[in-house]
C-alpha distance (Angstrom), angle and dihedral (degrees) to the residues before:
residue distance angle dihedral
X1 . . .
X2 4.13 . .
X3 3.36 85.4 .
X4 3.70 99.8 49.4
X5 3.51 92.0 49.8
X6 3.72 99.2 47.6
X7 4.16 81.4 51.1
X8 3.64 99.1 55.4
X9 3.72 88.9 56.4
X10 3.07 92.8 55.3
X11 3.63 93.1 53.8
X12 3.97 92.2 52.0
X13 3.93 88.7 53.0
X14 4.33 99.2 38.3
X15 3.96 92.3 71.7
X16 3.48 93.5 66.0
X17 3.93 89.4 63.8
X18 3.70 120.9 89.0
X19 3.78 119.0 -84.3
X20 3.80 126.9 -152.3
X21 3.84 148.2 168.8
X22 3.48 99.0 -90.9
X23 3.47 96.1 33.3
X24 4.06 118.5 136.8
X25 4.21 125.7 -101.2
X26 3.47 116.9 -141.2
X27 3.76 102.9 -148.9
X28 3.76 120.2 -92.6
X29 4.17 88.2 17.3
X30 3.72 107.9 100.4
X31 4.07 124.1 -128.9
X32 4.22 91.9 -107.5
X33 3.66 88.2 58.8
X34 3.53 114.7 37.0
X35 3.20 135.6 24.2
X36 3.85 143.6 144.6
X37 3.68 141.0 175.8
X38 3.78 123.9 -113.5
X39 3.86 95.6 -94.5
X40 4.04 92.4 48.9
X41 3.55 93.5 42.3
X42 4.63 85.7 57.9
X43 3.59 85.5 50.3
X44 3.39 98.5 40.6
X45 3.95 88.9 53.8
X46 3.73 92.9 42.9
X47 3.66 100.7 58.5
X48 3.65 83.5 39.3
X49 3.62 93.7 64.1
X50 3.45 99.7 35.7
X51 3.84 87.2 58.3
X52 3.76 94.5 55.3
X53 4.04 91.7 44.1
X54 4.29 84.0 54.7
X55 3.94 91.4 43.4
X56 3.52 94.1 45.7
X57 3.84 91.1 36.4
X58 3.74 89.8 58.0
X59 3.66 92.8 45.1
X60 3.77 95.0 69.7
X61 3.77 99.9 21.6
X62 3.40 112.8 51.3
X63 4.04 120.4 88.3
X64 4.17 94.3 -122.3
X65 3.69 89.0 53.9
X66 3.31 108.7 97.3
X67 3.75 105.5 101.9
X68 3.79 92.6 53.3
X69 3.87 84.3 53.4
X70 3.21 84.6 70.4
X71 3.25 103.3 63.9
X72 3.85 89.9 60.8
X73 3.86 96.9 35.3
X74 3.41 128.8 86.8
X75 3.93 113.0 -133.3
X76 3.62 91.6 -117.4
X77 3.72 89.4 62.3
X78 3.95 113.2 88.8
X79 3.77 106.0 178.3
X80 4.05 111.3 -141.3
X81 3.80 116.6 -105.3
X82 3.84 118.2 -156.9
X83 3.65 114.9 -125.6
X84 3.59 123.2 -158.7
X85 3.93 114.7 -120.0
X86 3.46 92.0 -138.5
X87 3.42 118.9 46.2
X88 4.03 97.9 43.0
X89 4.75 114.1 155.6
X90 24.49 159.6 92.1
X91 2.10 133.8 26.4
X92 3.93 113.1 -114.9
X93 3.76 136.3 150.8
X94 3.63 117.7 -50.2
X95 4.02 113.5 -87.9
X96 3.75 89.1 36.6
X97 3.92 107.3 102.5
X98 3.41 94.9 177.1
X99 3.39 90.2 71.4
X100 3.86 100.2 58.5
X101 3.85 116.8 127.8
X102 4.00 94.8 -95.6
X103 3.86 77.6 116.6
X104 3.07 44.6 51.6
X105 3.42 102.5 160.4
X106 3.94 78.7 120.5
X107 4.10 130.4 -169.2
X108 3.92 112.2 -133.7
X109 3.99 121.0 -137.6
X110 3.98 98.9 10.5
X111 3.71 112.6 149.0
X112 3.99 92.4 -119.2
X113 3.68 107.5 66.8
X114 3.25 116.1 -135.4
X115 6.01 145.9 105.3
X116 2.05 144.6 174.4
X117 2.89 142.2 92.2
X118 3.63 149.7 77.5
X119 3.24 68.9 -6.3
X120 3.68 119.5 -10.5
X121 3.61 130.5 136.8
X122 3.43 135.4 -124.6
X123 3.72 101.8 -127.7
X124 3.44 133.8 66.5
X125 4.13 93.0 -64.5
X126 3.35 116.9 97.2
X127 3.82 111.9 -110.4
X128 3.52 111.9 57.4
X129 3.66 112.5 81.8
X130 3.71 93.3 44.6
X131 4.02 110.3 26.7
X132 3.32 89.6 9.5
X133 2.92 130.2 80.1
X134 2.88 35.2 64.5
X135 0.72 141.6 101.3
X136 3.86 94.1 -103.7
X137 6.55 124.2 52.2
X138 3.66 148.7 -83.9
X139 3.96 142.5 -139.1
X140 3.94 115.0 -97.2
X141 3.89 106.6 -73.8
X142 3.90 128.9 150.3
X143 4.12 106.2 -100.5
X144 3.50 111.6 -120.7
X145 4.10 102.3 -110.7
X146 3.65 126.5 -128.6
X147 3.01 121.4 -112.0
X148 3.56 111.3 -121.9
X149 3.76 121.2 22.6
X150 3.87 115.4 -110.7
X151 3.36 130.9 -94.6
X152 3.98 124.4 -132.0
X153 3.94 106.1 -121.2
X154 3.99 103.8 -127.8
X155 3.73 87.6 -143.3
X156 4.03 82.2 62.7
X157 3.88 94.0 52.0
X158 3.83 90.1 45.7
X159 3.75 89.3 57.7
X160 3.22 99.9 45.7
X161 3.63 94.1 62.8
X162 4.14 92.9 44.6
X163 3.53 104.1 87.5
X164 4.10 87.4 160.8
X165 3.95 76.5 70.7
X166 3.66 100.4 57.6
X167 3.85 99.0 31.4
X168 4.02 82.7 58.7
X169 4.15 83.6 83.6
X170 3.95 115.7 107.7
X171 3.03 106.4 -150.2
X172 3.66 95.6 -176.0
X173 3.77 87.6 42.5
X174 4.09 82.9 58.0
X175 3.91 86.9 45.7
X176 4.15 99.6 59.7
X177 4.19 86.2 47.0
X178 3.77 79.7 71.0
X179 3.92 112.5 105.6
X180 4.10 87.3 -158.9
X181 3.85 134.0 23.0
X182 4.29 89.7 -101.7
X183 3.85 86.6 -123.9
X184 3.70 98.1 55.6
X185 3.57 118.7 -130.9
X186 3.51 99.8 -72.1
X187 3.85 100.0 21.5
X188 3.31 92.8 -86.3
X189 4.32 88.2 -70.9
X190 3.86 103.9 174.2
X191 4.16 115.5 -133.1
X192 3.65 104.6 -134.9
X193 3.99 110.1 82.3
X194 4.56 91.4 -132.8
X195 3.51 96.1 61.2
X196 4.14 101.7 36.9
X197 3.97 79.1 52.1
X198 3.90 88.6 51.6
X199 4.02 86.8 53.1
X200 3.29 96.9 46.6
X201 3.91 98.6 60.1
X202 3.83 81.0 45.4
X203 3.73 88.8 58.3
X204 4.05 88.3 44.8
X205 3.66 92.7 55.2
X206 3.24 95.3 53.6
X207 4.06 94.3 45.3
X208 3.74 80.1 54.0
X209 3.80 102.8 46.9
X210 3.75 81.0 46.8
X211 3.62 97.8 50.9
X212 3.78 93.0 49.3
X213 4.07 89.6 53.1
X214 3.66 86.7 54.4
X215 3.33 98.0 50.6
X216 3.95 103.3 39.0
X217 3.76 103.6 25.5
X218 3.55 108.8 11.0
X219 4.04 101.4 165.5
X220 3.58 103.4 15.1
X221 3.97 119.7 95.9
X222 4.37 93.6 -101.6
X223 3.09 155.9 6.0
X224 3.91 132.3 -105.7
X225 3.77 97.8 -160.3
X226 3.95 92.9 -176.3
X227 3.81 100.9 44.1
X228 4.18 86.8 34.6
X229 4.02 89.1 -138.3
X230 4.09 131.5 112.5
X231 3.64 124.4 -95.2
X232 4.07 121.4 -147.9
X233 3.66 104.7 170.8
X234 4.12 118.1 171.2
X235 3.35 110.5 -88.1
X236 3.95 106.3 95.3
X237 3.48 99.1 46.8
X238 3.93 109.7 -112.4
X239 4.24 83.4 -41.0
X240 3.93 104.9 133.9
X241 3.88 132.0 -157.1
X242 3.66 101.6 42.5
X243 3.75 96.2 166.7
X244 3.55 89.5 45.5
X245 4.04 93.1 58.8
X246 3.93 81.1 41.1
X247 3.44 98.8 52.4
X248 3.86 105.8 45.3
X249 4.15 95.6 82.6
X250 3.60 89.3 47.3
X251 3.89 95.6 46.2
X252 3.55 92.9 51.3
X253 3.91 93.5 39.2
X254 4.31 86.0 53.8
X255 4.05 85.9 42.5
X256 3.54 91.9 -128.3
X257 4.68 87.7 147.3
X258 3.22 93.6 167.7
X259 3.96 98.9 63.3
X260 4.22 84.3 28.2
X261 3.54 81.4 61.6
X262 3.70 97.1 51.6
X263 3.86 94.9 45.7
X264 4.26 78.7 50.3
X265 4.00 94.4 53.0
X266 3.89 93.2 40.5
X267 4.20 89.6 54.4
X268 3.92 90.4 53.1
X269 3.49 103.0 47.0
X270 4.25 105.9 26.0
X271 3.74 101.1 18.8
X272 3.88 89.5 118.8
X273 4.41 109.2 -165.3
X274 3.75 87.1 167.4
X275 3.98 98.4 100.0
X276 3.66 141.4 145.5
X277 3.86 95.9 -173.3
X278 3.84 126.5 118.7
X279 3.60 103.6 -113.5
X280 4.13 130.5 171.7
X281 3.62 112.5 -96.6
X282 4.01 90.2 -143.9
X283 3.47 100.6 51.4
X284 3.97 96.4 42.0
X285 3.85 88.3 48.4
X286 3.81 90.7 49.0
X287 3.79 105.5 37.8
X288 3.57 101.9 32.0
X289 3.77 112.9 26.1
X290 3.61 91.2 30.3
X291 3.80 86.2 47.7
X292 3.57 95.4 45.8
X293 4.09 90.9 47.5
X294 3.68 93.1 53.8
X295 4.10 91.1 45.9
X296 4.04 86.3 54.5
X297 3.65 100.2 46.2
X298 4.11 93.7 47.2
X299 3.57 94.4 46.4
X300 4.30 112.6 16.6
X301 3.61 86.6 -132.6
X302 4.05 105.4 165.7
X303 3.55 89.6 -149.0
X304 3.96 97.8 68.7
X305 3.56 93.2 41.2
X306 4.12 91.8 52.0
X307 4.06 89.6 43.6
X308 4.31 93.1 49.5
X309 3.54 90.7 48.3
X310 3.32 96.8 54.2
X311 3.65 102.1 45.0
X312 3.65 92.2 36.1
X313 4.48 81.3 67.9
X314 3.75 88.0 56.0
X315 3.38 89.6 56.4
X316 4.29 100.7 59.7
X317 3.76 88.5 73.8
X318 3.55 90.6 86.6
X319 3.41 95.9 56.8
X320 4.05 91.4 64.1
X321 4.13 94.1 101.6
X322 3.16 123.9 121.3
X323 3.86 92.1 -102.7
X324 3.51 97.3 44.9
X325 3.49 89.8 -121.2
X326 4.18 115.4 116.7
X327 3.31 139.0 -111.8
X328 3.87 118.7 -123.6
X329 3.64 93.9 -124.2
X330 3.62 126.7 64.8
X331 4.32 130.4 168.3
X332 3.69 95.3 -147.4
X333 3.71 88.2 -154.7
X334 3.72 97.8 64.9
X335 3.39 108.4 11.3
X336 3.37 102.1 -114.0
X337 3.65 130.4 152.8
X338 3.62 153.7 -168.2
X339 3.79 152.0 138.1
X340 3.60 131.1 -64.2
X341 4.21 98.1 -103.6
X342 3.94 86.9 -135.9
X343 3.70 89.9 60.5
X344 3.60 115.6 91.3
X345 3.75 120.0 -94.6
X346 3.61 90.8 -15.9
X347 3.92 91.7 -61.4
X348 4.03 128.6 162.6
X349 3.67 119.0 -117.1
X350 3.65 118.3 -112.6
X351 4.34 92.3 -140.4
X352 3.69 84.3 55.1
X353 3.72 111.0 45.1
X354 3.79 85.5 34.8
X355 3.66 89.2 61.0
X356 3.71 117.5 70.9
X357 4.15 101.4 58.5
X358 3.91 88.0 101.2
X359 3.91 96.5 42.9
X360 3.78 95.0 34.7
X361 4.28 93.8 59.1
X362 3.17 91.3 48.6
X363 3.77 93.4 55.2
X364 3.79 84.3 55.3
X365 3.91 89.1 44.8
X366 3.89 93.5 55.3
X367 3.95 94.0 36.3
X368 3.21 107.6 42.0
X369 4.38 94.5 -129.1
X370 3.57 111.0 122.4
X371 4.36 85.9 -160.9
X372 3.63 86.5 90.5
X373 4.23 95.8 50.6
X374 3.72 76.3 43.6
X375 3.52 104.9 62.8
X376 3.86 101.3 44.5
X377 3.87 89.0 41.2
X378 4.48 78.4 60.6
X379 3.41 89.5 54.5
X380 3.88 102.2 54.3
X381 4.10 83.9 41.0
X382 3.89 84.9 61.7
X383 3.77 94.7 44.2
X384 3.88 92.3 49.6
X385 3.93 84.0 51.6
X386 3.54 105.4 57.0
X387 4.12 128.5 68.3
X388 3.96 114.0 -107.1
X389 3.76 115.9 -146.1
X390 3.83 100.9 -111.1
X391 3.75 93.2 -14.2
X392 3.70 87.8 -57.0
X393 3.97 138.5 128.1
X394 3.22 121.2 -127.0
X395 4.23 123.1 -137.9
X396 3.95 98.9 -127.9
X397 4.15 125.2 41.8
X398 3.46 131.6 156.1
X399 3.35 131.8 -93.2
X400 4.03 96.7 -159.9
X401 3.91 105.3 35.1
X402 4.24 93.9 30.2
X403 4.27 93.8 -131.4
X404 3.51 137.0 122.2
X405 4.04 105.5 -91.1
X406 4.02 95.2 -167.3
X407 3.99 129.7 5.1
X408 3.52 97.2 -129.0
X409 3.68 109.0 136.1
X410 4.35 119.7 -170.4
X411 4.00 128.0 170.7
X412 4.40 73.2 -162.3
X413 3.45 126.4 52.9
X414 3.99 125.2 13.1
X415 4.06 89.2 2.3
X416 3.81 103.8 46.3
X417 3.75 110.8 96.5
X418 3.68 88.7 36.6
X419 3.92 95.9 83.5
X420 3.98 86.5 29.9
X421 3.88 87.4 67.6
X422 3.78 97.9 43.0
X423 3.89 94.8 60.5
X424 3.86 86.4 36.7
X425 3.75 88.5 56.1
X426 3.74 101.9 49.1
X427 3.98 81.2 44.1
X428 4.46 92.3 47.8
X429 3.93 90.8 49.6
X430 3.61 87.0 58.0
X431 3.91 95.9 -102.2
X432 3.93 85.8 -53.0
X433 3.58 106.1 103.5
X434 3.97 90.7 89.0
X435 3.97 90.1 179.2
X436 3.52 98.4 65.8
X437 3.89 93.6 46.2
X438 3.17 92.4 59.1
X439 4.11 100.1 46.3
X440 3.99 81.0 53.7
X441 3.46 99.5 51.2
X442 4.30 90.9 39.5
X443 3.92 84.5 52.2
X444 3.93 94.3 42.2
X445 3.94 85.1 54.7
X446 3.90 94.3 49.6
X447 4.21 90.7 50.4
X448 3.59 86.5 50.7
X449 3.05 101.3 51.4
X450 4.21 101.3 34.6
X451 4.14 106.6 26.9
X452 4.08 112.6 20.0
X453 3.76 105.8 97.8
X454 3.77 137.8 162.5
X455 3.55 120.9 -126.9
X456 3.81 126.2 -147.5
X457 3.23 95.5 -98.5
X458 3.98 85.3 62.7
X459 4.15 87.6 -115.9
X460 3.81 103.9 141.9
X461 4.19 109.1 -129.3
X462 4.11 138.1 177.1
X463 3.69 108.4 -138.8
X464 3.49 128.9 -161.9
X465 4.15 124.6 -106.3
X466 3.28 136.7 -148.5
X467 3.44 127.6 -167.5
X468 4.04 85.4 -42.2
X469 3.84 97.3 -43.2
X470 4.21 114.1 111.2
X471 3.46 108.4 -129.7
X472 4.66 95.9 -164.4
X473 3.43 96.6 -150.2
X474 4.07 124.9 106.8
X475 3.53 116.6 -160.0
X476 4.37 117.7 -139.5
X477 3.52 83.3 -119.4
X478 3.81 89.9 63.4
X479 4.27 88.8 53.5
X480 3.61 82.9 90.3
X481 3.63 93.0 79.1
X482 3.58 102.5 72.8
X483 4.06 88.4 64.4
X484 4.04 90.9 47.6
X485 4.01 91.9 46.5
X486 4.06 89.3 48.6
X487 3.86 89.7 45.4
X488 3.75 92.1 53.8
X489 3.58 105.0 44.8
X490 3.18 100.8 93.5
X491 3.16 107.0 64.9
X492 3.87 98.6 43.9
X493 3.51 127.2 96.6
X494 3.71 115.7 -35.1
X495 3.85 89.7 -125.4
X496 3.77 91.7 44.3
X497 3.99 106.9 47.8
X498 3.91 102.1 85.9
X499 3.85 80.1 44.3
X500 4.10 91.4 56.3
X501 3.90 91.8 44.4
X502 3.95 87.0 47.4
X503 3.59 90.0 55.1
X504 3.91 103.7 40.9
X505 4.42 80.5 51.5
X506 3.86 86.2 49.5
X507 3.80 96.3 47.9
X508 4.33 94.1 45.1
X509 3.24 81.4 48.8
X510 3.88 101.7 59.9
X511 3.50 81.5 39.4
X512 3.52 100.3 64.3
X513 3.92 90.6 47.3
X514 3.43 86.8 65.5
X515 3.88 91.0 62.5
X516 3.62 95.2 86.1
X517 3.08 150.2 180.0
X518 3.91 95.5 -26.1
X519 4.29 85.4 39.1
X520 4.14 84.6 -112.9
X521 3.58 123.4 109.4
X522 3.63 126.9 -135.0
X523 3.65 120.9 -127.6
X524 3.94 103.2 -105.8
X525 4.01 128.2 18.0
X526 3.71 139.8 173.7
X527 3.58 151.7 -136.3
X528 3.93 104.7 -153.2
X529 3.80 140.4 77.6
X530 3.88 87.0 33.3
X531 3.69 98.1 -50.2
X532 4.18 117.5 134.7
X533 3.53 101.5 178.0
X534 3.54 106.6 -15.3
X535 3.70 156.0 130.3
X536 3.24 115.1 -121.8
X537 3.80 102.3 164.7
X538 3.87 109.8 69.4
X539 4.12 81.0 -145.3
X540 3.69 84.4 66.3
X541 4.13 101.2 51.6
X542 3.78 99.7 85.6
X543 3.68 117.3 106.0
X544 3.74 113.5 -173.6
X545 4.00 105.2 -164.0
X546 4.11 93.8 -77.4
X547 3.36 123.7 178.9
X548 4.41 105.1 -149.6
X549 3.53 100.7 93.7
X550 4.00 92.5 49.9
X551 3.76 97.3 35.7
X552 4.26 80.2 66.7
X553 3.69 88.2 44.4
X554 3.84 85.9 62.1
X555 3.28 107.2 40.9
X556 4.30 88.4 44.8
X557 4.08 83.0 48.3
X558 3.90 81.8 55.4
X559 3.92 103.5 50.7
X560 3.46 93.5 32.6
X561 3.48 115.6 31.2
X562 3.92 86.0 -154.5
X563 4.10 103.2 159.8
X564 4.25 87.8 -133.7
X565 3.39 90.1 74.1
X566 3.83 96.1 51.9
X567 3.70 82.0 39.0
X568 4.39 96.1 59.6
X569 3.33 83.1 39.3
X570 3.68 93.8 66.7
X571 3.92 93.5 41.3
X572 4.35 88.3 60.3
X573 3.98 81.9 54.7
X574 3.91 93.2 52.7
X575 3.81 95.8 39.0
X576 4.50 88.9 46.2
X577 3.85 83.5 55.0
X578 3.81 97.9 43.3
X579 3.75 98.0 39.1
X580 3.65 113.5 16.2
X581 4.38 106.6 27.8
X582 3.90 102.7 98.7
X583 4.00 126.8 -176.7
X584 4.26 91.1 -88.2
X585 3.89 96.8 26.0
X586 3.80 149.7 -57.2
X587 3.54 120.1 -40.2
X588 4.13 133.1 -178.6
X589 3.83 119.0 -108.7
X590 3.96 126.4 -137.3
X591 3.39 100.1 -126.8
X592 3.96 129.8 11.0
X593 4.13 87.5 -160.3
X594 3.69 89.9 70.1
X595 4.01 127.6 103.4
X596 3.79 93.4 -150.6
X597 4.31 119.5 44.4
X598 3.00 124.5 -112.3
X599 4.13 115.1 -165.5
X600 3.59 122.5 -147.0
X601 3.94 86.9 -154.2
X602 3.94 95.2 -128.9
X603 4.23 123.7 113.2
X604 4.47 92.4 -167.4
X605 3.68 112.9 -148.5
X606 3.95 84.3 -123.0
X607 4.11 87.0 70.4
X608 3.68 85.1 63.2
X609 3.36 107.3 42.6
X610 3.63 97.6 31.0
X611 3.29 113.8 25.8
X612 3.54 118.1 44.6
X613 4.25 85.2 32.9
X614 3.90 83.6 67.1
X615 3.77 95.2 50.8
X616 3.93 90.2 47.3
X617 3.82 92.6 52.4
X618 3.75 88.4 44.3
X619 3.57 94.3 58.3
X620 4.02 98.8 33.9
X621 3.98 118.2 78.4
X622 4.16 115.8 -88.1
X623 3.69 91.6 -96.0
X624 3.63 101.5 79.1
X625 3.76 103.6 94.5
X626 3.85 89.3 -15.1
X627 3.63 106.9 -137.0
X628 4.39 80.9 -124.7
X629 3.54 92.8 75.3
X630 3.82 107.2 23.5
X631 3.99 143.7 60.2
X632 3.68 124.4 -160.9
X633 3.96 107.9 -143.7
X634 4.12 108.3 -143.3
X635 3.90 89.8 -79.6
X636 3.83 90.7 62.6
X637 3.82 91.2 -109.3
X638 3.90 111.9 145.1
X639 3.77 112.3 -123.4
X640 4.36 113.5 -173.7
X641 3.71 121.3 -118.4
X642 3.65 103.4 -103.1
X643 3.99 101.7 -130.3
X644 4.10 98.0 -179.4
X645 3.45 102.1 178.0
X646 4.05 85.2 61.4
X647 3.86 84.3 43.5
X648 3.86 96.3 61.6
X649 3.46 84.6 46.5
X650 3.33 106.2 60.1
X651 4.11 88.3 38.1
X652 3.79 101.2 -101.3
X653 3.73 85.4 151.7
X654 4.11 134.8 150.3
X655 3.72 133.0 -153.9
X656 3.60 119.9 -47.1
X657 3.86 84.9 33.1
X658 4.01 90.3 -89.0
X659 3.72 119.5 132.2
X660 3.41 136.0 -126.5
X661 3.99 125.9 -49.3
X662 4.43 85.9 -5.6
């Protein structure tokens, strides 16, 4: 067709040359139409040619090339990228990127398009953008595309194929480097009669969310309770049963075998890693791998362990920029990556990138290939290079040039489980990992000092920044802070920990104000115009069963026993049955302000693995999963304190008789 077109102009522009006798006939153009003599027509033909070399010469050459590659490629072919040594590492309404689930924990298939977040997602969910990375999803826009396909590392290939490697792990060796059987030694059963009542109808909301994904949607990635059908939605890449591989920790940690057992079976047999779907790197690396992780060290199943290895190699692709640092977007089939198109000028997201140290260790703990240790070790490397604004970091950099692409800084969506996994770091190494205590406590200082305010109302808030301007708004995404603050205090500055567990109460606090009047919180609300604690936006009103505010009540519950906590808890069970429980599930509402519900039709994986685990643990003693000898990535998913000098000890050695992550 390029050709064609380039032709027929030709055609429009040739009668307007001389004509003669002898001239020349292209074939198929008649004599009274076109015709040129011998020394036109070897002109004519040169510039021709040279055209077609240039066109065709761009078409593979040039950097923004790759989906016309395509065209000529088969899939099978993955053209190398070089990588430079040196330099390796919300939802909201539609139009409004800043609201993608890199909070972005993000939901897929709610109503109100977002995550991320501190865990969002980036697709149509609600987490990502804000929540999701993180952790928490985004409206249907074209992904900006990298610009070079990735190349498969060689180390990765060679790993793959060395299952001496990965059968090296003792797992019994990892279990006596436990300080505390992780079930406790009653599973964690509490001894007055209120609150093991209050767990139990935990544990029977789950059975029943469960139950309902089993019967409606068994396979897929969620549940539409009102509708009774699956959802898939675009964020994991072709990967199916996300609440499955979200549910199995919490299944097991509830003791409910029998459905464990299912969730088991259905990951052997159906659990599918051969994909050539675009999926988000965050929310694979925190549902599934972290999922998978936390299923392997609970039970020593083989099967996890083989499955998270596996995918875990599909996802080092990403990493092939010239920074090292990856792109949000990967097609696990190829390789490929790029950048979220919402993102600005085809940046990373600092909630995503900065969430996959925890995971990605243990990947080289299990497997025995230091590449994965490697390429999140690049990342921090980078960071520690590179001025912050004001001691801050920034939501957006880029993965080619390595700078800041926009100075908007957020605790909330698209920053959010970046901090959460430097203080979880320092505490996973068993308080050894001296680098990331220090970025922590250097970023902890710069929020202090540049976004924690007090409104009027005395309520204690972090607002967002950008470029220098206070934005007073905290997103629910961001309610996870008050739970990372409190479980970092203690091992701040002497002068400063009373201080830290001051602010982390101050913070669940405002928190829990905004869980009002129907005791569930909406997903964004300010502290200006008159607002303490409020949505003021009807695009901010949703709620779409997240876990932030109630992970914080846990961990508080945890460090300071104070009843309240225990006590809010309780209140987000009453209000999930009143508002949210349907006849085939839980589902989110649009807007928590409202006298009369309105359901969003959408039961997210993160409900099950996130939470309804954090309302178990807060009403089960400290002993189950004891925060001593476990870390819950930002999908809830417990992850061990790696304690290597007890490793080598006990033999949990590799090839060349080195142990893990040396």
């Amino acid at each position: 067709n390029f050709l064609k077109v380039h032709l027929c102009s030709y055609t429009r522009v040739i009668p307007s040359l001389p004509f003669s006798e002898s001239s020349v006939f292209l074939p198929g153009v008649s004599a009274s139409g076109m015709g040129l003599r011998l020394s036109q027509k070897f002109v004519f033909l040169l510039f021709l040619s040279g055209l077609v070399t240039l066109c065709f010469g761009a078409l593979f050459f040039l950097p923004d090339s790759v989906r016309l590659k395509r065209i000529f490629l088969s899939k099978n072919e993955n053209p190398a990228v070089t990588v430079g040594s040196d330099n390796e590492l919300s939802k909201k309404v539609p139009g409004d990127p800043e609201h993608l689930r890199a909070g972005l924990k993000g939901g897929e298939g709610a109503n109100v398009k977002l995550k991320v977040s501190r865990k969002p997602s980036v697709t149509h969910g609600a987490r990502t953008v804000e929540r999701s990375v993180g952790s928490r999803a985004q409206d249907e826009r074209s992904p900006a595309r990298a610009q070079e396909p990735a190349a498969r590392d060689e180390r990765v290939t060679s790993a793959a194929h060395n299952g001496e490697r990965a059968s090296a792990y003792s797992y019994e060796a990892f279990k006596k480097c436990l300080l505390k059987p992780a079930l406790g030694k009653n599973k964690g059963t509490p001894s007055d009669s209120e609150t093991l009542q209050r767990r139990e109808k935990v544990k029977e909301m789950m059975k029943f969310a469960w139950d309902n994904y089993k019967r409606y949607a068994w396979g897929q990635n969620e549940l539409r309770p009102l509708t009774r059908n699956g959802h898939i939605g675009n964020m994991f890449g072709g990967l199916r049963g996300a609440s499955i591989v979200d549910s199995l920790d919490t299944l097991y940690i509830m003791g409910l075998m029998e459905e464990y057992e299912e969730a088991k079976e259905w990951v052997q047999n159906n659990l599918n890693l051969i994909s050539n779907g675009e999926a988000s790197l965050f929310e694979v690396n925190i549902r599934y791998v972290g999922g998978l992780l936390s299923a392997y060290y609970l039970t020593g199943a083989e099967i996890f362990k083989q499955k998270v290895v596996e995918l875990g190699e599909k996802l080092l692709p990403a990493f092939n920029t010239p920074t090292g640092i990856p792109r949000g977007v990967i097609n696990l089939g190829s390789g490929t990556s790029w950048s979220w198109g919402w993102a600005s000028a085809g940046s990373s997201i600092l909630a995503e990138f900065g969430t996959l140290h925890l995971e990605f260790l243990h990947l080289s703990q299990l497997s025995g290939n230091p590449l994965f240790t490697e390429k999140v070790m690049n990342i921090r490397k980078l960071l520690n290079k590179i001025e912050k604004p004001h001691g801050l970091y920034p939501n957006f950099l880029s993965p080619v040039s390595g700078n800041w692409v926009q100075h908007h800084v957020s605790i909330g969506g698209l920053g959010d489980s970046f901090y959460e996994y430097l203080i979880k770091s320092y505490l996973m190494s068993d308080k050894t990992d001296q680098e990331a205590k220090k970025m922590y406590y250097s970023a902890m200082e710069a929020i202090e000092t540049n976004l924690v305010q007090k409104s009027p109302g005395g309520l204690t808030y972090v607002a967002e920044w950008r470029g220098g301007i206070l934005d007073h708004k905290m997103g629910h995404l961001a309610c996870f802070s008050g739970g990372m603050i409190g479980i970092g205090a203690d091992d701040g500055p002497t002068e400063q920990r009373q201080h830290y567990l001051d602010l982390a109460a101050e913070i669940t606090h405002t928190c829990h104000e905004s869980y009002s009047p129907t005791k569930l919180g909406p997903e964004a609300f300010r502290f200006d115009a008159g607002a303490e604690a409020t949505a003021t936006r009807l695009s901010d009103r949703y709620y779409i069963l997240r876990p932030e505010v109630i992970e914080s009540y846990m961990y508080m519950w945890r460090l300071t026993h104070d009843p309240k906590y225990r006590q809010w808890g309780w209140e987000a069970v009453e209000a999930l049955e009143k508002h949210c429980r349907v006849d085939a599930g839980f589902s989110g509402i649009r807007d928590v302000y409202a006298s009369t519900v309105s359901h969003d039709n959408m039961q997210q994986s993160f409900f099950l693995s996130e939470t309804l685990k954090y309302l178990y643990l807060l009403f089960s003693d400290d002993d189950l999963l004891p925060l001593e000898d476990w870390v819950f990535n930002t999908e809830a998913h417990p992850l061990p304190v790696i304690r290597k000098t007890c490793l080598q000890e006990h033999g949990a050695k590799h090839d060349h008789g080195q142990t893990d992550l040396e």
